[in-house]
N, CA, C and O atoms as a CHARMM CRD file, in Angstrom:
* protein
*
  284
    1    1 UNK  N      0.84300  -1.18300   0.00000 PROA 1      0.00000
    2    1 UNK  CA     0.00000   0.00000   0.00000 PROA 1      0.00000
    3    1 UNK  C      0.88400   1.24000   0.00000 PROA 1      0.00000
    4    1 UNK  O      1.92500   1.16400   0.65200 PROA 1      0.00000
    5    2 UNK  N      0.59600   2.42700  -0.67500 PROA 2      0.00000
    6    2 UNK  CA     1.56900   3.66100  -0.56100 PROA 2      0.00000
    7    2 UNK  C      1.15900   4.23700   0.18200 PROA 2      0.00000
    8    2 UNK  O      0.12300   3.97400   0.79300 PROA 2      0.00000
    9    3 UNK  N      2.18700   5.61900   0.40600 PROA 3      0.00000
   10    3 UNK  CA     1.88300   6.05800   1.41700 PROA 3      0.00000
   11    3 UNK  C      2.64600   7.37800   0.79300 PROA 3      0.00000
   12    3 UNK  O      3.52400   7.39000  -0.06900 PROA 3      0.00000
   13    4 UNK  N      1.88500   8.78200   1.67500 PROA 4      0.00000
   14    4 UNK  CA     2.82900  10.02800   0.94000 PROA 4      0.00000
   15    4 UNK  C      3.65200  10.25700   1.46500 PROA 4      0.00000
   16    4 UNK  O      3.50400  10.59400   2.63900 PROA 4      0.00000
   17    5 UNK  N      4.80300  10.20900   0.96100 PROA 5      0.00000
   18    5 UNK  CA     5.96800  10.65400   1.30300 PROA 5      0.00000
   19    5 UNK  C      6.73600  12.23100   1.41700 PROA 5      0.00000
   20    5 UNK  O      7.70400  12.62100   2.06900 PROA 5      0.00000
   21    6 UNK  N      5.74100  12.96000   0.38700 PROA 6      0.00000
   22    6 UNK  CA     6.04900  14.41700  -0.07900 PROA 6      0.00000
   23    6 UNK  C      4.37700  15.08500  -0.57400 PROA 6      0.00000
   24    6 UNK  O      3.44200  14.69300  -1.27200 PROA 6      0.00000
   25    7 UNK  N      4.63600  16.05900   0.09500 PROA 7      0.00000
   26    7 UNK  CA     3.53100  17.25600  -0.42700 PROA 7      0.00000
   27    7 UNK  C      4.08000  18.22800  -1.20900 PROA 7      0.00000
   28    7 UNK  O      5.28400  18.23700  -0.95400 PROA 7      0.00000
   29    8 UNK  N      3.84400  18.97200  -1.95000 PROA 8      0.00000
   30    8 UNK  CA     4.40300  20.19800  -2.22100 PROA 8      0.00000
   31    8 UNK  C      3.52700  21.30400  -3.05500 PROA 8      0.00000
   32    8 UNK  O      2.98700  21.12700  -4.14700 PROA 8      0.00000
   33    9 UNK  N      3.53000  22.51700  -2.23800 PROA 9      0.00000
   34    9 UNK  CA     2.37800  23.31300  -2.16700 PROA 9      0.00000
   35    9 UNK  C      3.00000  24.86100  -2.85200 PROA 9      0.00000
   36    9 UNK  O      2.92400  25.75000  -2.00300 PROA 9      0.00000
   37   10 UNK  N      3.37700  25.17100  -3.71100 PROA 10     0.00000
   38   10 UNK  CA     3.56800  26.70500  -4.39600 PROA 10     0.00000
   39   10 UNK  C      2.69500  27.71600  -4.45100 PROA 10     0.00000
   40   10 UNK  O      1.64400  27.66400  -5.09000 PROA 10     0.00000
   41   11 UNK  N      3.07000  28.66400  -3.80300 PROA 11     0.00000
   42   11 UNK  CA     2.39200  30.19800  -3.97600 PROA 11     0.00000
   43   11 UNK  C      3.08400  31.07500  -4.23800 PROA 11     0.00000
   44   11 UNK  O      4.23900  30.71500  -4.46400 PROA 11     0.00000
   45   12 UNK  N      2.83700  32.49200  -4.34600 PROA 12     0.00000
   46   12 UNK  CA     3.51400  33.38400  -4.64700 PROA 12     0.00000
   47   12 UNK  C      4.20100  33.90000  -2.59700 PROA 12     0.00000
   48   12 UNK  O      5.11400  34.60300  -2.16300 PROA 12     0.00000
   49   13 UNK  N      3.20200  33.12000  -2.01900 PROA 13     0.00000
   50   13 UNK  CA     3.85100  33.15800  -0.94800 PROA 13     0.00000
   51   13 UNK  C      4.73100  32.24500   0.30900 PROA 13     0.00000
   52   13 UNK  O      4.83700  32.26400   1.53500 PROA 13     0.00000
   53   14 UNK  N      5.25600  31.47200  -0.83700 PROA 14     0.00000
   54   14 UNK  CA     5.35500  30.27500  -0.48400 PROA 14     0.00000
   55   14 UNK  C      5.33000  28.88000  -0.39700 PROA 14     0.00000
   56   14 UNK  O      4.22800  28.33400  -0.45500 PROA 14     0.00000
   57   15 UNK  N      6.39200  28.16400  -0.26200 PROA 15     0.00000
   58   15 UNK  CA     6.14700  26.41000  -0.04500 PROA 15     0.00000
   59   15 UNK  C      5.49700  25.52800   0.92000 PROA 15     0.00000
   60   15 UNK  O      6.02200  25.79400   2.00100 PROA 15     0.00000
   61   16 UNK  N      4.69600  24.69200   1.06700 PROA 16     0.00000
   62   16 UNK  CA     4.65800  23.95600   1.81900 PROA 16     0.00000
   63   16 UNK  C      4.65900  22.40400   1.64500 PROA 16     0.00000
   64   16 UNK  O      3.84200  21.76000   0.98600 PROA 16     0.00000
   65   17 UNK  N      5.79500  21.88100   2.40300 PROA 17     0.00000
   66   17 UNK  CA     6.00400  20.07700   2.47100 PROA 17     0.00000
   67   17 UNK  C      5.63500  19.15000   2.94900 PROA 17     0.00000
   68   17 UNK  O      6.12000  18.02200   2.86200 PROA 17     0.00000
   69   18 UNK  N      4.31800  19.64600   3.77700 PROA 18     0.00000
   70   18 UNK  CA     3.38800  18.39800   4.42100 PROA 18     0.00000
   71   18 UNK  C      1.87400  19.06300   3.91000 PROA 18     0.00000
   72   18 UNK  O      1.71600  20.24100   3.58900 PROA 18     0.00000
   73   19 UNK  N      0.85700  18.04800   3.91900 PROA 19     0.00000
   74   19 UNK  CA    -0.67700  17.86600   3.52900 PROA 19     0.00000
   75   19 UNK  C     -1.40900  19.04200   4.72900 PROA 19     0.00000
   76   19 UNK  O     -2.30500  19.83300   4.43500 PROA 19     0.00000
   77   20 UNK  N     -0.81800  18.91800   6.00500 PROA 20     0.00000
   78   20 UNK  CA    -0.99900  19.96500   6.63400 PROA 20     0.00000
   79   20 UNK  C     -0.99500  21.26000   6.64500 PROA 20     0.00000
   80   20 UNK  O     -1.80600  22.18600   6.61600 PROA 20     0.00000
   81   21 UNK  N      0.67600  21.00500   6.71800 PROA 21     0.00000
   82   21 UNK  CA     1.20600  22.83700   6.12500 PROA 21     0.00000
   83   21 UNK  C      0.79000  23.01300   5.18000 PROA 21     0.00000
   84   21 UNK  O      0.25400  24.10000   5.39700 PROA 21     0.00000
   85   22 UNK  N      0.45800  22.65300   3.59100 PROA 22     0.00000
   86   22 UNK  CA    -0.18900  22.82900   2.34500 PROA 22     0.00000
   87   22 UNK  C     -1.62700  23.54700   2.96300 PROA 22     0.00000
   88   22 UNK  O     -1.90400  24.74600   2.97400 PROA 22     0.00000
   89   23 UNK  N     -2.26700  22.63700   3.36200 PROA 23     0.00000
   90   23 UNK  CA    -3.63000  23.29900   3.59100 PROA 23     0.00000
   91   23 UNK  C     -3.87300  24.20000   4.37300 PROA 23     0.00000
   92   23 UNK  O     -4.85600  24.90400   4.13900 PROA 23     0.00000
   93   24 UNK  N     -3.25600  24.39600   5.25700 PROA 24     0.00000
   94   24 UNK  CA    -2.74500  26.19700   6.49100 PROA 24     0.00000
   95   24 UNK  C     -2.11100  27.33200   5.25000 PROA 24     0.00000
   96   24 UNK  O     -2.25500  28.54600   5.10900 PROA 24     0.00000
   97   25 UNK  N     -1.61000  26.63800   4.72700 PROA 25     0.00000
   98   25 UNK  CA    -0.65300  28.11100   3.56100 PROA 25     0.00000
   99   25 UNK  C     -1.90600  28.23500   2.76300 PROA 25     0.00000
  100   25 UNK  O     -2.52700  29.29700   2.71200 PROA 25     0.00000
  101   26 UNK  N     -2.32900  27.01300   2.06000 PROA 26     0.00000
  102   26 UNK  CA    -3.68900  27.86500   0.85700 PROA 26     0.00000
  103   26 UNK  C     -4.90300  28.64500   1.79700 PROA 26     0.00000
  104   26 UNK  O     -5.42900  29.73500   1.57300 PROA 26     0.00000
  105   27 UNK  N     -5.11400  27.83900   2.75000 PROA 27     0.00000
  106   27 UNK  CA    -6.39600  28.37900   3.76800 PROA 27     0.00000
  107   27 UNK  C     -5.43100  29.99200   4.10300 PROA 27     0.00000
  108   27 UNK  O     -6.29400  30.80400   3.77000 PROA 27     0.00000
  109   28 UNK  N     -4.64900  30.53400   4.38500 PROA 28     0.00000
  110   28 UNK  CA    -3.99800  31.61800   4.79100 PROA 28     0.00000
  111   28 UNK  C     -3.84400  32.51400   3.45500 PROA 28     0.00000
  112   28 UNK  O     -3.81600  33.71600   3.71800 PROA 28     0.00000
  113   29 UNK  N     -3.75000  32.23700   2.23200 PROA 29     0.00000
  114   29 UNK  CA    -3.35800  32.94600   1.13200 PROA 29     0.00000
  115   29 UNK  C     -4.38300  33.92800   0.50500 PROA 29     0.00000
  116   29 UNK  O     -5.34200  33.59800  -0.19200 PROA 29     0.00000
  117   30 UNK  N     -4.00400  35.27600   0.88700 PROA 30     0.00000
  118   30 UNK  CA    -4.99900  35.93600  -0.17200 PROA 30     0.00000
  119   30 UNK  C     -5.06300  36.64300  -1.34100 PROA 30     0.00000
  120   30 UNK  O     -4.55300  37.76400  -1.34500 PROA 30     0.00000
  121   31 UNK  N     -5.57100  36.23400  -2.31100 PROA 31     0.00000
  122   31 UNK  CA    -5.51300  37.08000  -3.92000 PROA 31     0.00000
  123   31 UNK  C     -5.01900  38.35600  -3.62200 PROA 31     0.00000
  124   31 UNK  O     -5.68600  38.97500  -2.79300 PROA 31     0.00000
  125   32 UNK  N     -3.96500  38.95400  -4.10500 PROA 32     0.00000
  126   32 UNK  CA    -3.76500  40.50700  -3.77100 PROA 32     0.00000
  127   32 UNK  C     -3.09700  40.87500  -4.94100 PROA 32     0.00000
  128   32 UNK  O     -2.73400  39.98900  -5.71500 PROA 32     0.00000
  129   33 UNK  N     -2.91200  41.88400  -5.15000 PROA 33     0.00000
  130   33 UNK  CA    -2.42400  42.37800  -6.67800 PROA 33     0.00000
  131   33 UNK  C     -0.72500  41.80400  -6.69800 PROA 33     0.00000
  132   33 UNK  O     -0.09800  42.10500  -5.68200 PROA 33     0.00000
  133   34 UNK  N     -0.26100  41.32800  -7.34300 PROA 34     0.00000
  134   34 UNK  CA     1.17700  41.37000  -7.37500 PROA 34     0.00000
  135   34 UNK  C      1.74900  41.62900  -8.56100 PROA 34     0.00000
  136   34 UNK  O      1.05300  41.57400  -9.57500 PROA 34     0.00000
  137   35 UNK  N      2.77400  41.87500  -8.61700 PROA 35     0.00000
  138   35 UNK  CA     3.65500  42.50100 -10.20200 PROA 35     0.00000
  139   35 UNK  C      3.63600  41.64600 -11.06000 PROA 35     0.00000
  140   35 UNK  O      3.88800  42.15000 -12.15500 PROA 35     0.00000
  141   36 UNK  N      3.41300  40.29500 -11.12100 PROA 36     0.00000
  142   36 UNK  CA     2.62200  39.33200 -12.13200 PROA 36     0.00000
  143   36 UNK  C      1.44900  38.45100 -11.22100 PROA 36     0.00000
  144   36 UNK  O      1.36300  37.85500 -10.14800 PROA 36     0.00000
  145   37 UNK  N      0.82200  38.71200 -12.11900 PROA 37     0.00000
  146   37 UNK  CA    -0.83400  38.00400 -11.15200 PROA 37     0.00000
  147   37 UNK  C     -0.82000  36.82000 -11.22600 PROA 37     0.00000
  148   37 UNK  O     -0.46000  36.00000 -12.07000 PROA 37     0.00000
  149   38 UNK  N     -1.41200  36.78200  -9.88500 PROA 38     0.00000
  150   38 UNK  CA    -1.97800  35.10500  -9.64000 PROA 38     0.00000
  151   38 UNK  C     -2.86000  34.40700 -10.79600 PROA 38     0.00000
  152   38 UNK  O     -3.94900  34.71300 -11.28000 PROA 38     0.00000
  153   39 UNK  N     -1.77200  33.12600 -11.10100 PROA 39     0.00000
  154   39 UNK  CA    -3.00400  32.25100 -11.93200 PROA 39     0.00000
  155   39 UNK  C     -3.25800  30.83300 -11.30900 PROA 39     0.00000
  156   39 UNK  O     -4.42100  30.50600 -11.54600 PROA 39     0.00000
  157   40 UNK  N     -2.71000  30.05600 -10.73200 PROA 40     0.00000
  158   40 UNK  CA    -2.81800  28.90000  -9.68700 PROA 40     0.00000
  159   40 UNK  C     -2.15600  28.73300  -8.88400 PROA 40     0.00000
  160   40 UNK  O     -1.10700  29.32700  -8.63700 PROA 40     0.00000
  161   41 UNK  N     -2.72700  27.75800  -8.24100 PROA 41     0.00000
  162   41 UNK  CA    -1.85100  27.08600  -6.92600 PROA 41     0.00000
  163   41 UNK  C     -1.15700  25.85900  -7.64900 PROA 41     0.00000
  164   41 UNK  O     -1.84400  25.26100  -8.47700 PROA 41     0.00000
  165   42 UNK  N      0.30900  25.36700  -7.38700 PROA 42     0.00000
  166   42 UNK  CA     0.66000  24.11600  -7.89600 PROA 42     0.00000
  167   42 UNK  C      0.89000  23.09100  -7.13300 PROA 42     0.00000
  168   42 UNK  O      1.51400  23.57100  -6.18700 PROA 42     0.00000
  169   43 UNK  N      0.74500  21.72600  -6.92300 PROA 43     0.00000
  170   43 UNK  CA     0.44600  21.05800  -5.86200 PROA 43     0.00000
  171   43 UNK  C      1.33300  19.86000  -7.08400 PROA 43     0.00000
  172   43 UNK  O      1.08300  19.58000  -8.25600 PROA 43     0.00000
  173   44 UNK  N      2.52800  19.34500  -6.03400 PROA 44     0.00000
  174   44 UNK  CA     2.85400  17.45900  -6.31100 PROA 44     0.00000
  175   44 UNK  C      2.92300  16.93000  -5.53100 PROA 44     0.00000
  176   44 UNK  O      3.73700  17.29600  -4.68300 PROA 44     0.00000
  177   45 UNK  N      2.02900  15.57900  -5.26300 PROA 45     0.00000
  178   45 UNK  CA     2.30000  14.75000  -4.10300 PROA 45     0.00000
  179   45 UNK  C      3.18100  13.53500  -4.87100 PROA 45     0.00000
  180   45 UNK  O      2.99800  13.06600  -5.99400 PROA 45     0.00000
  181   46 UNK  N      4.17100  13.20300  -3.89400 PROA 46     0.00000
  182   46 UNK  CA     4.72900  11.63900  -4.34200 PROA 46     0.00000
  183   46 UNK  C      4.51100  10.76800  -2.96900 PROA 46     0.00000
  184   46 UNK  O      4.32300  11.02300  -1.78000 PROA 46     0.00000
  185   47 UNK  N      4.66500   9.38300  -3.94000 PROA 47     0.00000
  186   47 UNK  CA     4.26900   8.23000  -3.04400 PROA 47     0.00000
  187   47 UNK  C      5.26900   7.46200  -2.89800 PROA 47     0.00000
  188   47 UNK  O      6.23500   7.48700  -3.66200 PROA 47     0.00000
  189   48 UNK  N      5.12800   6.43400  -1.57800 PROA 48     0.00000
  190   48 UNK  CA     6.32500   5.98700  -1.39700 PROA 48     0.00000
  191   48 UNK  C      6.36500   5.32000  -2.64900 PROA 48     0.00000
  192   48 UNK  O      7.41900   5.64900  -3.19500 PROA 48     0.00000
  193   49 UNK  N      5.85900   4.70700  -3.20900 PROA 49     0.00000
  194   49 UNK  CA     5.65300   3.70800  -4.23400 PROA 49     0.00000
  195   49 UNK  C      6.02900   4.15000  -5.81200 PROA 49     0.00000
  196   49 UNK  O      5.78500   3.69700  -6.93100 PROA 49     0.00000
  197   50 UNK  N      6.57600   5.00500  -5.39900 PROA 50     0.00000
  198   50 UNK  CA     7.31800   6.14800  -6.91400 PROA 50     0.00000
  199   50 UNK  C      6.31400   6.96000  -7.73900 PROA 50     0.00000
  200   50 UNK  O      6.69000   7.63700  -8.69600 PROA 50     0.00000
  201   51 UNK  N      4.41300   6.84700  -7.17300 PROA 51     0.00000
  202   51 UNK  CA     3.82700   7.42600  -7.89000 PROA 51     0.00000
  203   51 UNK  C      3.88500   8.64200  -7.56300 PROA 51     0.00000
  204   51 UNK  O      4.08400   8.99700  -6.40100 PROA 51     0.00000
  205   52 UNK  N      3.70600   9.50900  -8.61600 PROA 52     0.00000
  206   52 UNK  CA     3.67400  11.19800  -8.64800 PROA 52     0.00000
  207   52 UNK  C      2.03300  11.99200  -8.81100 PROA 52     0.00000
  208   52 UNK  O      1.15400  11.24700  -9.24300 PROA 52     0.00000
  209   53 UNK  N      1.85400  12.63400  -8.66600 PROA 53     0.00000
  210   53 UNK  CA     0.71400  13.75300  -8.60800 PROA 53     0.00000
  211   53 UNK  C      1.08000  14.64000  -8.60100 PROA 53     0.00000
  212   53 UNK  O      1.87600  15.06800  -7.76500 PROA 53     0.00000
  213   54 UNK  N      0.26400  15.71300 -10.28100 PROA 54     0.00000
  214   54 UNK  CA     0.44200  17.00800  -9.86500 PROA 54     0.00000
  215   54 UNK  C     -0.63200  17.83400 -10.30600 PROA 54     0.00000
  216   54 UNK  O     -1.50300  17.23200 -10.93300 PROA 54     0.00000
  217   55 UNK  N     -0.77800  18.93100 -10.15800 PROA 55     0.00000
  218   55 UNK  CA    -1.84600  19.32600  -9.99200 PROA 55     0.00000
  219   55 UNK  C     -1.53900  21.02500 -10.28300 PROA 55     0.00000
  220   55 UNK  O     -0.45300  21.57100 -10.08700 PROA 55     0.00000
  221   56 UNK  N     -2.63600  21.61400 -10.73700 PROA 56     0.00000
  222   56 UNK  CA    -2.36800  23.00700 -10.84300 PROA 56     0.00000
  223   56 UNK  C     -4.35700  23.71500 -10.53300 PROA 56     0.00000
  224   56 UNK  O     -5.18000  23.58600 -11.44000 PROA 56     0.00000
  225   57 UNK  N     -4.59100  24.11500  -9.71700 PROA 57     0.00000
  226   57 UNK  CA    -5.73500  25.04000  -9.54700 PROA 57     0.00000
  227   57 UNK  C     -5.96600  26.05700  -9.48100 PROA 57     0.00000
  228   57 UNK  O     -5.15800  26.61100  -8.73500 PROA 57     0.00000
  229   58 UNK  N     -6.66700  26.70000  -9.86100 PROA 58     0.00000
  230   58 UNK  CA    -7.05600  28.31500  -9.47200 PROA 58     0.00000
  231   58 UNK  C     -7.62300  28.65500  -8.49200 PROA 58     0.00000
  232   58 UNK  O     -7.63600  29.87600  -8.33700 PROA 58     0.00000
  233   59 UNK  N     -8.20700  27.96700  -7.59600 PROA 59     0.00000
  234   59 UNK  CA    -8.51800  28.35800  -6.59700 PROA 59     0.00000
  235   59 UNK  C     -8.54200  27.76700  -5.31000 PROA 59     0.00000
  236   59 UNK  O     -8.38100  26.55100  -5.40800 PROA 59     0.00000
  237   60 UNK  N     -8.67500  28.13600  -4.19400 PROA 60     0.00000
  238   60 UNK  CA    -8.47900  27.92000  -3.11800 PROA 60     0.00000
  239   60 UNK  C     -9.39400  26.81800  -2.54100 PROA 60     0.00000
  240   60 UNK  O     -8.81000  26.02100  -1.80800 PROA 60     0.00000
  241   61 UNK  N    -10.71700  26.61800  -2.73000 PROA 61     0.00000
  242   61 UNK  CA   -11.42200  25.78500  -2.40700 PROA 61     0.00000
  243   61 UNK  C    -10.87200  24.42600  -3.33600 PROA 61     0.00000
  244   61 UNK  O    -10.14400  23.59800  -2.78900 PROA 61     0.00000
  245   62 UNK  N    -11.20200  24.29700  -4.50500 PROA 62     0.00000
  246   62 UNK  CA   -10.57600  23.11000  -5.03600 PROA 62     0.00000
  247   62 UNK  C     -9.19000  22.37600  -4.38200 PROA 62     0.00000
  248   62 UNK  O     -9.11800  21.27400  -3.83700 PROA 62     0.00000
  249   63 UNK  N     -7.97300  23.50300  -4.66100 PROA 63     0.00000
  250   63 UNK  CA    -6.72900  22.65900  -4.09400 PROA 63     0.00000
  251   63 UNK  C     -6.62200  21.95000  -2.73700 PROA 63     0.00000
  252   63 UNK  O     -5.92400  20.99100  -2.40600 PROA 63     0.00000
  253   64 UNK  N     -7.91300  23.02600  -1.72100 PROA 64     0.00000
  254   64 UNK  CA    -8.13400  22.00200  -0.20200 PROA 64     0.00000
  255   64 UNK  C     -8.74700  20.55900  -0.47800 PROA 64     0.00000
  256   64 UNK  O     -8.71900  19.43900   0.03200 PROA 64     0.00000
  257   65 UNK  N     -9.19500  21.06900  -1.33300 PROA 65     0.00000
  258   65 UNK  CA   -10.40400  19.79800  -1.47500 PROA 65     0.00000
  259   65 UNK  C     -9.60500  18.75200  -1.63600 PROA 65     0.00000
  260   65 UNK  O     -9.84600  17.69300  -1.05800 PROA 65     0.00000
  261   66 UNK  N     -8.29300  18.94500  -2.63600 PROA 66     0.00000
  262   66 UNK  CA    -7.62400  17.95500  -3.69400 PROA 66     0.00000
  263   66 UNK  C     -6.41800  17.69400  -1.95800 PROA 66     0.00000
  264   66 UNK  O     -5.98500  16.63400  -1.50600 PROA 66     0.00000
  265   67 UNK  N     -6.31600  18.45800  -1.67100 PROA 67     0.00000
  266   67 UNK  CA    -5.55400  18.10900  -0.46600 PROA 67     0.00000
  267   67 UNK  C     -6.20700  17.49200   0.75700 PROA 67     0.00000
  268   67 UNK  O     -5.44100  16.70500   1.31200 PROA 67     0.00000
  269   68 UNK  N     -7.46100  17.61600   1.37900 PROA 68     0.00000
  270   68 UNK  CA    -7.69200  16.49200   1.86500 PROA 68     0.00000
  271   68 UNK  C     -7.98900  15.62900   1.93100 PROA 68     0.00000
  272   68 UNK  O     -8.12900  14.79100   2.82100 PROA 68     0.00000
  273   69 UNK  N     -8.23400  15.75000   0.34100 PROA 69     0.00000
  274   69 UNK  CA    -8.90200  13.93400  -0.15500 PROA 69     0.00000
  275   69 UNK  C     -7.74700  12.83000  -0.88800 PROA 69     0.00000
  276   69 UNK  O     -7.96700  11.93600  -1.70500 PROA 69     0.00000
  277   70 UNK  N     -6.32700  13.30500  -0.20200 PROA 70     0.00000
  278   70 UNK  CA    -5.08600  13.02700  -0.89900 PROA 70     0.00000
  279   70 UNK  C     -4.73300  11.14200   0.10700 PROA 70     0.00000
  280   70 UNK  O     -4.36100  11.04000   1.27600 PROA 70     0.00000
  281   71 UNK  N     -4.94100  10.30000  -0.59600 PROA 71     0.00000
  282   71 UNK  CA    -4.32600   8.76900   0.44800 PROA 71     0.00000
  283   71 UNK  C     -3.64800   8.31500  -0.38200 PROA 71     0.00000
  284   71 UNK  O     -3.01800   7.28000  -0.16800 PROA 71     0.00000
């Protein structure tokens, strides 16, 4: 059975490397103007089992979603 080994959560404000911290940084992030605008959140999970996931969303509700429904 796998298991995650790696989260990885990109913003303009930041990384996060656990399913936890991922979902505290997007739940914390807010749209604000920046000198190139926000277009997604990028999300890869790997498994112990060498599988990869990645993911790109626009918004904040989806990528939680995709993050706590991550086994």
């Amino acid at each position: 059975m796998r298991e995650i080994e790696s989260v990885r959560v990109v913003t303009p404000k930041g990384m996060a490397k656990s399913p936890t911290e991922a979902i505290t940084l997007v739940e914390s992030f807010e749209v604000v103007r920046f000198e190139t605008p926000f277009t997604q959140f990028e999300v890869g999970v790997r498994y112990s089992n060498g599988d990869e996931i990645r993911g790109q969303f626009s918004d904040k509700a989806t990528t939680i979603a995709f993050l706590r429904g991550m086994r």
